[in-house]
N, C-alpha and C positions, 0 to 999 in steps of 0.2 A: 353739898355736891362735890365730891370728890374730883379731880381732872388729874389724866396722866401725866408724868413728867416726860417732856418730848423737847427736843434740840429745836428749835424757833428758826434757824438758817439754813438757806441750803449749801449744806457743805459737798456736795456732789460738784454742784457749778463751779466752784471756786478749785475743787479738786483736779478736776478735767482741764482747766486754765492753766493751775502750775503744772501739772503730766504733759500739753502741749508745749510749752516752754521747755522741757527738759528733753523733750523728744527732738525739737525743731534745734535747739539749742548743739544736741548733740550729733545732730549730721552737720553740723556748718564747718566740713575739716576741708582745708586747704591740701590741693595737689603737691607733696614734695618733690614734683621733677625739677624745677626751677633750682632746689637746691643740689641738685646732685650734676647744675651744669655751672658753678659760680667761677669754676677753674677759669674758664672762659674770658672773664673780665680781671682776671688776676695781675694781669699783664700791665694795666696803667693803674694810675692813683684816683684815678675817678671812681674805675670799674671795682676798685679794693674797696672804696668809699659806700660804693650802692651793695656790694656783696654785704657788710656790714650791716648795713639798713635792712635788705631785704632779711636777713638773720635774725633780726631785732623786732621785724614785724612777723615773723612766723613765730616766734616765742610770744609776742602778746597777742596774738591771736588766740594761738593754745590755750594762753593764759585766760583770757576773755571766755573762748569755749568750756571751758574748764569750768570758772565761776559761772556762769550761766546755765550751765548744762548742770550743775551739781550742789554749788553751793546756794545759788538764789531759790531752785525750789525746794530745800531743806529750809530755806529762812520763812518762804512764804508760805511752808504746812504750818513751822513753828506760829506764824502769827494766824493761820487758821485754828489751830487748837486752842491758841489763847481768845480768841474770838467766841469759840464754842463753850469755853470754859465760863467767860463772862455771859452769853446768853442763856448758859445752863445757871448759872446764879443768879442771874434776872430774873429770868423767868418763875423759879424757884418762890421768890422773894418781891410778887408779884400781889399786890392788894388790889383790889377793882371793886368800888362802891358804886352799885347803880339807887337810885331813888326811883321809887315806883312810881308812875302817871298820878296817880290820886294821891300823893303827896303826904301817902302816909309812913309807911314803914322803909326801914332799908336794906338792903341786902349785901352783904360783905362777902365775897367769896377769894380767899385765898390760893393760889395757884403754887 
């Protein structure tokens, strides 16, 4: 009995998971007006301090949206294909022996 070769997972579901990650990923941008008024606290050694920081956290934010938006779902197809790739070898290289009720013959059917 011949059986088609067919992908065993569903790669749709796991698809749609990382395309919302990179969608949600990719609108999380921060307002730069904040940056365009740092002038403002330039004046003391505090306000230089926090202009600093707030700098610092708009670069890792980027940074963060960046990786998230682009580099995690390029990782998480990467281990979707390898996941397909291993179920398409499984499945491939798949034996299943049933024994019949009356305990006589067997049946081997390779996949």
């Amino acid at each position: 009995m011949a059986t088609e070769d067919k992908v065993l997972m569903d790669t749709n579901v796991f698809t749609g998971i990382v395309e919302n990650i990179r969608g949600a990923a990719a609108y999380c941008t921060l307002s730069e007006d904040p940056l365009q008024k740092l002038d403002t606290w330039e004046g003391i050694s505090a306000g230089r301090k926090m202009n600093e920081i707030l700098k610092q956290f708009y670069k890792t934010t980027e940074l963060y949206r960046s990786e998230a938006s682009e580099s995690l779902p390029r990782a998480l197809l990467t281990l979707r294909d390898g996941m397909i790739a291993v179920d398409k070898e499984a499945s491939e290289n798949l034996t299943v022996e049933k024994v019949t009720a009356s305990g006589g013959g067997k049946l081997e059917q390779k996949r």
